[in-house]
C-alpha positions in Angstrom: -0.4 -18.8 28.4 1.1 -16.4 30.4 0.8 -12.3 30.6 4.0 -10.0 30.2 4.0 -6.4 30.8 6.0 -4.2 28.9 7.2 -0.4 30.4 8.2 2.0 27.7 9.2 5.3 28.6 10.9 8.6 27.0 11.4 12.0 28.6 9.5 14.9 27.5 10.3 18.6 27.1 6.8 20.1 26.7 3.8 20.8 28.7 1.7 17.3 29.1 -0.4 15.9 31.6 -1.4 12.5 30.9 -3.5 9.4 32.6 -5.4 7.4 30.2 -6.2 4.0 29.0 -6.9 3.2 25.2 -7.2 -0.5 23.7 -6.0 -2.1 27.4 -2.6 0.6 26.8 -1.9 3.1 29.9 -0.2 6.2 29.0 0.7 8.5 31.9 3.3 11.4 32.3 5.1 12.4 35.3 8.8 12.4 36.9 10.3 9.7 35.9 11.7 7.7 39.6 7.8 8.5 40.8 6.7 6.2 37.6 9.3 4.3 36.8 10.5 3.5 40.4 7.4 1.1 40.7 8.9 -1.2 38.4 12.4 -0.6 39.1 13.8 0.5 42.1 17.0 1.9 40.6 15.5 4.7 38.6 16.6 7.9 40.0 15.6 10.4 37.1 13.5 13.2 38.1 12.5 14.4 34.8 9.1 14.2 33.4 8.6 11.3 31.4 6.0 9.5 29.4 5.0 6.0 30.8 3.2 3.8 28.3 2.1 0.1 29.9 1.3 -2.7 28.1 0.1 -6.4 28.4 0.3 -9.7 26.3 -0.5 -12.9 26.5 1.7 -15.1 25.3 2.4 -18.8 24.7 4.6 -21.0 27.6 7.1 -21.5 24.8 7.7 -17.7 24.2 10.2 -15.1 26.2 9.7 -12.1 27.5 11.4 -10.4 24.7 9.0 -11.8 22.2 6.1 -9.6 23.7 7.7 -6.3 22.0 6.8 -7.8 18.5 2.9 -8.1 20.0 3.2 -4.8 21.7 4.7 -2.6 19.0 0.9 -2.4 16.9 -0.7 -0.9 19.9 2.7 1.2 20.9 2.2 2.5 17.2 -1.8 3.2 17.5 -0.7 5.0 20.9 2.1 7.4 19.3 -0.9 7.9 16.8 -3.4 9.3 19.1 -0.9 11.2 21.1 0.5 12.3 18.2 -2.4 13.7 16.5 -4.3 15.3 19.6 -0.9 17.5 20.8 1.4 17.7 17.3 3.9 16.3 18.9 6.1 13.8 17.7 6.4 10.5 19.2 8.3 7.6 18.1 10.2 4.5 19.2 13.4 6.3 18.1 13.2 8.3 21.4 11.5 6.1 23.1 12.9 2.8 25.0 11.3 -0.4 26.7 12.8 -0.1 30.5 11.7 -3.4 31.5 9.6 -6.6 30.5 8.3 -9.1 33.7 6.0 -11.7 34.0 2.4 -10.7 35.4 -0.2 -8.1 35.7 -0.7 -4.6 36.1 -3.9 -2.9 37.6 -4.5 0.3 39.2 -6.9 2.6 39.3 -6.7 6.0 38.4 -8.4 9.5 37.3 -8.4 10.3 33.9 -6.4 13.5 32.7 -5.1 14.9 29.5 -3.4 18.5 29.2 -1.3 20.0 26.6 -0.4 23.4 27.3 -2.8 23.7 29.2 -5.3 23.2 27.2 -8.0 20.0 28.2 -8.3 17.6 26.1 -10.1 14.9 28.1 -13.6 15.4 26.2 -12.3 15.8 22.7 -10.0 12.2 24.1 -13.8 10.9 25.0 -15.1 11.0 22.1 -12.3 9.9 19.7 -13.1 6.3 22.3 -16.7 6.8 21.7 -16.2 7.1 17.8 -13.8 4.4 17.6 -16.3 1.9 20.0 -18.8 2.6 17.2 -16.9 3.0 14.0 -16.2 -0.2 11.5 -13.5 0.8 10.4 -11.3 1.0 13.2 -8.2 -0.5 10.9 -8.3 2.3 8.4 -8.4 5.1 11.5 -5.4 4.0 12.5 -4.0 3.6 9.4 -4.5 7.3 8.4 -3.9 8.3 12.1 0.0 6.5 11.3 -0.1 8.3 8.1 -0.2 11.4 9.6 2.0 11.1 12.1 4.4 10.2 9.5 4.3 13.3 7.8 4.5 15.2 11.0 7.9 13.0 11.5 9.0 14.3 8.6 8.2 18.1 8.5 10.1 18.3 11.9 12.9 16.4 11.1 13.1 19.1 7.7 12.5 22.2 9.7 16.1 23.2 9.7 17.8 20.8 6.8 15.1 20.8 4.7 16.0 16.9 4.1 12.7 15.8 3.7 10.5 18.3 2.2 8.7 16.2 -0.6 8.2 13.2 1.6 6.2 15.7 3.7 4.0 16.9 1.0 3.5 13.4 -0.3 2.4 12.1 3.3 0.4 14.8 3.7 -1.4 14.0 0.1 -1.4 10.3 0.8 -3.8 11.2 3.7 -6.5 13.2 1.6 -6.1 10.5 -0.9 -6.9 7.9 2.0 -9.9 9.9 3.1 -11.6 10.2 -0.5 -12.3 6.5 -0.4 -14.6 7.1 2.0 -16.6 9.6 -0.1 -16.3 8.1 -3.6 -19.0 5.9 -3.3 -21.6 8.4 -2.2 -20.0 10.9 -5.3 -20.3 8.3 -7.9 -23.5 7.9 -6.7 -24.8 11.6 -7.2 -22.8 11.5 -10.3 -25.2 8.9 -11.2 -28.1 10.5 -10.4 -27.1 13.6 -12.1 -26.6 12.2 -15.4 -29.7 10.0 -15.4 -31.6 13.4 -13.9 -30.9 15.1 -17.5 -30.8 12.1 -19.6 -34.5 12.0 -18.8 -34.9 15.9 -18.4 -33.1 15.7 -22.0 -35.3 12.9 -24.1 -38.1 13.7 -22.3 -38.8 17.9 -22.6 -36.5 18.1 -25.4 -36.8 15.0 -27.5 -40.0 14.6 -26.6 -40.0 10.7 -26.2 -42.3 9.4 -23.8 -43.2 5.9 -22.6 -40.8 2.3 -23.6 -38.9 4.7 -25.9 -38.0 7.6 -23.4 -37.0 4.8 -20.8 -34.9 3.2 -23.6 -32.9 6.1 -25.2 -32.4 7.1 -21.2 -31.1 4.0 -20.1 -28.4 3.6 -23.4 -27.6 7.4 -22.9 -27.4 6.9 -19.2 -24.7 3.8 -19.3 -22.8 6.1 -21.9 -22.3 8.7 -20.1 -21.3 7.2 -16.3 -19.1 4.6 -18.8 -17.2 8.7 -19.6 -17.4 9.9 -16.6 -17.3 7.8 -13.6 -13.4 6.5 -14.8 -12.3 9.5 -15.5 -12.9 11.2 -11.5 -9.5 13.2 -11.1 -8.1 13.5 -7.6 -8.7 17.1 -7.4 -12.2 16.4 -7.8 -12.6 13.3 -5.2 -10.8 15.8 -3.1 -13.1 18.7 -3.5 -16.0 16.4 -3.0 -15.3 15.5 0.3 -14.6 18.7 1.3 -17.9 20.0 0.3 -19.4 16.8 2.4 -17.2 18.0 5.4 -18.7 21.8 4.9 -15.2 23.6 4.6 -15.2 23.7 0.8 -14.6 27.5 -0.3 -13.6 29.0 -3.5 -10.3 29.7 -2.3 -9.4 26.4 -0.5 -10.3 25.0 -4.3 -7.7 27.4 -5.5 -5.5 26.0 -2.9 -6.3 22.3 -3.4 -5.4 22.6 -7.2 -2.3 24.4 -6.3 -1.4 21.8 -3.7 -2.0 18.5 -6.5 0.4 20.7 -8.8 3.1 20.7 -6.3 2.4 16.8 -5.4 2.7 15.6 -9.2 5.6 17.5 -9.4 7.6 15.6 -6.6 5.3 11.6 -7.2 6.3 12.4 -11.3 9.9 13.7 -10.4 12.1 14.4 -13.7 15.0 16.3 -14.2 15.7 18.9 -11.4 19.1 20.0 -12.1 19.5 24.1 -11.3 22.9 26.2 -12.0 21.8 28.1 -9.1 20.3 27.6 -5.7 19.5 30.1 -2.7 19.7 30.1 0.8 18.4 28.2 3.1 20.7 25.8 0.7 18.8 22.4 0.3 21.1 19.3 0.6 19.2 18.0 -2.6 18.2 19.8 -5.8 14.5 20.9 -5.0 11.5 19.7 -6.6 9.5 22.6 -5.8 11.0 25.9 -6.5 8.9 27.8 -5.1 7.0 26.9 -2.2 3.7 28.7 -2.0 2.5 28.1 1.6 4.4 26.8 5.2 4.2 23.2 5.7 1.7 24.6 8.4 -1.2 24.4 6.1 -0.9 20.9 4.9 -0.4 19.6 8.4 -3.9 21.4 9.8 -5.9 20.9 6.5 -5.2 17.1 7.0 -5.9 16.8 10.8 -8.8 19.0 10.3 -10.3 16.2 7.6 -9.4 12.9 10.0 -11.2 14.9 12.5 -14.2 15.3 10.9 -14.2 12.1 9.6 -13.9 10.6 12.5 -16.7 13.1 14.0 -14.3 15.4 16.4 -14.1 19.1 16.5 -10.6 19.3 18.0 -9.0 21.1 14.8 -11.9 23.3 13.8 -10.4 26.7 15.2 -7.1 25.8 13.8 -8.6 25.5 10.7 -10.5 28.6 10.9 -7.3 30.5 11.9 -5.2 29.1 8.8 -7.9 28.9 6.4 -7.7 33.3 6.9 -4.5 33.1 5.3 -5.2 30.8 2.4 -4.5 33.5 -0.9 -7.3 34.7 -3.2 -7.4 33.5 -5.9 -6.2 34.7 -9.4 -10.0 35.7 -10.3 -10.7 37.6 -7.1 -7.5 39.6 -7.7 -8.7 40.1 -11.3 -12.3 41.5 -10.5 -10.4 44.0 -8.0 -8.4 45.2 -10.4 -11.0 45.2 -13.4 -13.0 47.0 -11.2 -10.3 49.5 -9.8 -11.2 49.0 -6.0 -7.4 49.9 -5.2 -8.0 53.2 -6.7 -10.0 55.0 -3.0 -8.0 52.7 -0.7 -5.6 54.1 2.3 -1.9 52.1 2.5 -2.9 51.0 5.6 -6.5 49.7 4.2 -4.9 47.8 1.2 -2.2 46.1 3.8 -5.1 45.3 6.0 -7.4 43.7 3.2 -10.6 45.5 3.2 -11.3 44.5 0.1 -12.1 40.2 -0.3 -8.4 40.0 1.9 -6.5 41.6 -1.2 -3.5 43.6 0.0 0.1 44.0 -2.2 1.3 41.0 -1.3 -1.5 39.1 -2.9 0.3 40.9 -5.8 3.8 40.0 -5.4 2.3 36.6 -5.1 0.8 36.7 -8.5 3.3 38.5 -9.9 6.3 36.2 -8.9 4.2 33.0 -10.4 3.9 35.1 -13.3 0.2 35.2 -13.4 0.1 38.7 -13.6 2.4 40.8 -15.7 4.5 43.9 -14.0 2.7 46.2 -15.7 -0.2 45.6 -14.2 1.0 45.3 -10.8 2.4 48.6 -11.1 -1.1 50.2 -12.5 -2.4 48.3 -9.6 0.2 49.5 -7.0 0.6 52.8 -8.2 -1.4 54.7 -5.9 0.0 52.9 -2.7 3.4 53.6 -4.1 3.1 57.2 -4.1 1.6 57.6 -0.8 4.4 55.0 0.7 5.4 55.4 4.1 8.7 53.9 5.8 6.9 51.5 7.8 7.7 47.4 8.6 4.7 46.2 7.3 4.2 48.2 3.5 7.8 47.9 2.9 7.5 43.7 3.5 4.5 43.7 1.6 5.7 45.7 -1.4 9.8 45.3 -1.4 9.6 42.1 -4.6 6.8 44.0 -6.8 9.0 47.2 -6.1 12.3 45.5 -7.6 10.6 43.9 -10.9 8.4 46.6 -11.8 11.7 49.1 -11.7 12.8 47.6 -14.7 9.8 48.7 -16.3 10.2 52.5 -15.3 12.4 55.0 -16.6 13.0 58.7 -15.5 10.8 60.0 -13.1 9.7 60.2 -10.0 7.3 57.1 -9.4 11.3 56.0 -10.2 12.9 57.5 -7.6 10.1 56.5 -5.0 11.0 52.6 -5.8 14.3 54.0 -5.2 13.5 55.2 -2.2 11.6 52.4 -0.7 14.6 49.7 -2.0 16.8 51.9 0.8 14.1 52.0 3.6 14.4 48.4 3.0 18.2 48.0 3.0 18.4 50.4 6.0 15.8 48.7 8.0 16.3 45.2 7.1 12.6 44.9 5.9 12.7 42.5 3.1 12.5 38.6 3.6 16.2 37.7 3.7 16.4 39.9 6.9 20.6 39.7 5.9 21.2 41.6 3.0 19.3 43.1 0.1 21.4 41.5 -2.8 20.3 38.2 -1.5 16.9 39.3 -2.6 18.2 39.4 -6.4 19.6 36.2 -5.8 16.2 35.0 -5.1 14.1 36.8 -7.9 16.7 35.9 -10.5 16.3 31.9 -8.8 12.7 32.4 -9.8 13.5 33.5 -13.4 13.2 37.4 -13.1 16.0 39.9 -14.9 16.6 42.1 -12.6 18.7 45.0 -14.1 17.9 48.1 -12.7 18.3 46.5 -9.2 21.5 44.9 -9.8 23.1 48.3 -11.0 22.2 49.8 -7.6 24.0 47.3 -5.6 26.9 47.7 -8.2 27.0 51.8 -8.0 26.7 51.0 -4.5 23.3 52.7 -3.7 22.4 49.8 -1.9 24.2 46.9 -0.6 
């Protein structure tokens, strides 16, 4: 036998300090001839650089070269970790072996880990504490892989788009990974549910008692888990374990059947042909047409579950941060508007979301998926259009509902002021293309809205 250690290293453009150790692999950042130059003399680069060590043993009979084929499992485990504690990227693609040799390497050192300039060291800690003590090591790093997979992939689609479904699917993959570890525990309460009012059932309402209650109980309680227990659907696996993490909410429900639409949509596929597409032009017809929320949400959702499965707080404020932005849901909106809560609200109230986080962009939301009608985002939106003023923010929030529900208006002056806030818009560049207004019809006829009215003003040339 012999030992072989292997230097990889890569430069780095961002804020980290590193020295630490996990599964016998150092991992250290700093210029590159000051880490490097220890095991090669003719490294000059100055640059800050990631240094990752390893060591093998192998056999008399194997080279040098072999050891990358024993080192790349823990190289991969390493690019997990690093991966998920900072959300950066890291991958043998940028990321070279300098130099292989025959012997050891020791040294001792003082444990650091910064990312912009934030410490890390504890939360580091007690991933090795949790990992010394977990059984399930394999599958941690399995998921840990998983996820750094999908953050591969939403940077390498943040300007080209390329890969925008095999993010969403990675990104699924991982809750789907995770609920394994809570099925048994669900099937188990689903168990003692049904044989809870099986008994509750025969016994106060039947009134059997004795060898005959625990007989009809038993044949009613193998009937029913033989119904239900098969037929668990992912959404419900999924809103099971959040509820055993604590972060379960109505709206993150809302959210979570939202997100298993858009994931059947792309693992299903079918025909996705479209006469039309808009800018940002994808290079392949889209699966999803309309994308309900930044691939932000998926990415901290996800981390926020392996961290609290594996029993770390790192991504709890994230969480809490995103989570504030997560969309009432269709009922909320409802009860508002049964209720007419918009009615006594200021413009700047209703943009602000005094009331359950509802403001008019909740309603162009609901309004563009067609869950609401125009109608009644125009009873709804009335008030806020008459008291409009030409500011950024209640001219972003309002400029789509503004546009549809002008086909549904004739003569008038609640006419003229959706007139009026289409040109503050145009003027001031305060509409979501931030290029030009027609690009906005583009996009509501895209998502299968007649747009008359709006397209006669850009051919009369009232707006452009």
């Amino acid at each position: 036998m012999k030992n072989v250690v292997s230097v990889y290293a890569r430069e780095i453009d961002f804020d980290l300090e590193l020295n630490i150790e996990f599964l016998g692999v150092r991992m250290i950042t700093g210029a590159g001839k000051e880490l490097l130059g220890k095991h090669n003399k003719e490294v000059a680069s100055d640059t800050p650089h990631l240094v990752i060590i390893l060591q093998n043993h192998l056999e008399v009979y194997e080279s040098v070269n072999d050891g990358a084929a024993y080192s790349r499992p823990k190289l991969l485990i390493a690019f997990g970790v690093l991966s998920f504690f900072t959300q950066e990227v890291f991958t043998p693609f940028e990321t070279i072996m300098c130099l292989s040799y025959v012997g050891d390497y020791t040294e001792e050192f003082e444990e650091r880990f910064l990312y912009e300039g934030v410490d890390l060291l504890k939360d580091f800690h007690d991933f090795k504490v949790s990992i010394d003590t977990n059984n399930d090591n394999e599958f941690i790093y399995s998921i840990l892989d998983r996820w750094r997979k999908g953050l591969y992939l939403e940077n390498e689609s943040a300007e080209n788009m390329l890969y925008d479904d095999e993010t969403l699917l990675s990104y699924f993959h991982i809750l789907e990974m995770l609920t394994t570890k809570y099925e048994d525990k669900q099937k188990s309460d689903i168990k003692i549910q049904i044989n809870e009012f099986s008994k509750s059932l025969y016994e106060e309402v039947f009134l059997f008692e004795g060898n005959h209650l625990n007989n009809e109980v038993n044949i009613k309680r193998r009937l029913l888990q033989g119904l239900i227990l098969p037929d668990l659907s992912v959404s419900s696996k999924i809103f099971y374990m959040f509820k055993e993490q604590g972060i379960l909410t109505y709206r993150l429900k809302s959210f979570i059947s939202e997100f298993v639409k858009d994931r059947n949509l792309v693992a299903h596929g079918g025909q996705v042909y479209q006469d039309r597409v808009i800018f940002p032009v994808p290079p392949f017809f889209p699966l999803i047409k309309n994308s309900k929320y930044p691939k932000e949400f998926y990415r901290i959702l996800t981390a926020k579950a392996i961290a609290t499965y594996i029993g770390l707080d790192i991504y709890s404020g994230e969480w809490e941060e995103v989570a504030k932005n997560i969309i009432p849901t269709l009922e909320e909106l409802k009860q508002f508007q049964n209720e007419g809560k918009y009615i006594a609200l200021t413009n700047k109230e209703f943009c602000a979301g005094k009331i359950n986080d509802i403001t008019p962009l909740v309603i162009s939301h609901y309004l563009i998926l067609k869950k609401i009608r125009p109608k009644e985002a125009l009873k709804i939106l009335t008030p806020f259009i008459y008291n409009y003023t030409a500011s950024e923010e209640e001219t972003f929030m309002i400029i789509w509902v503004v546009i549809i529900i002008l086909e549904i208006l004739d003569q008038g002056e609640l006419r003229e002021k959706c007139i009026e806030i289409i040109r503050v818009a145009e003027q001031n560049n305060w509409h979501p293309s931030f290029f030009k207004m027609r690009d906005e019809m583009y996009t509501l006829e895209y998502l299968g809205f007649e747009i008359k009215q709006f397209k006669e003003l850009i051919k009369t040339g009232v707006i452009r």
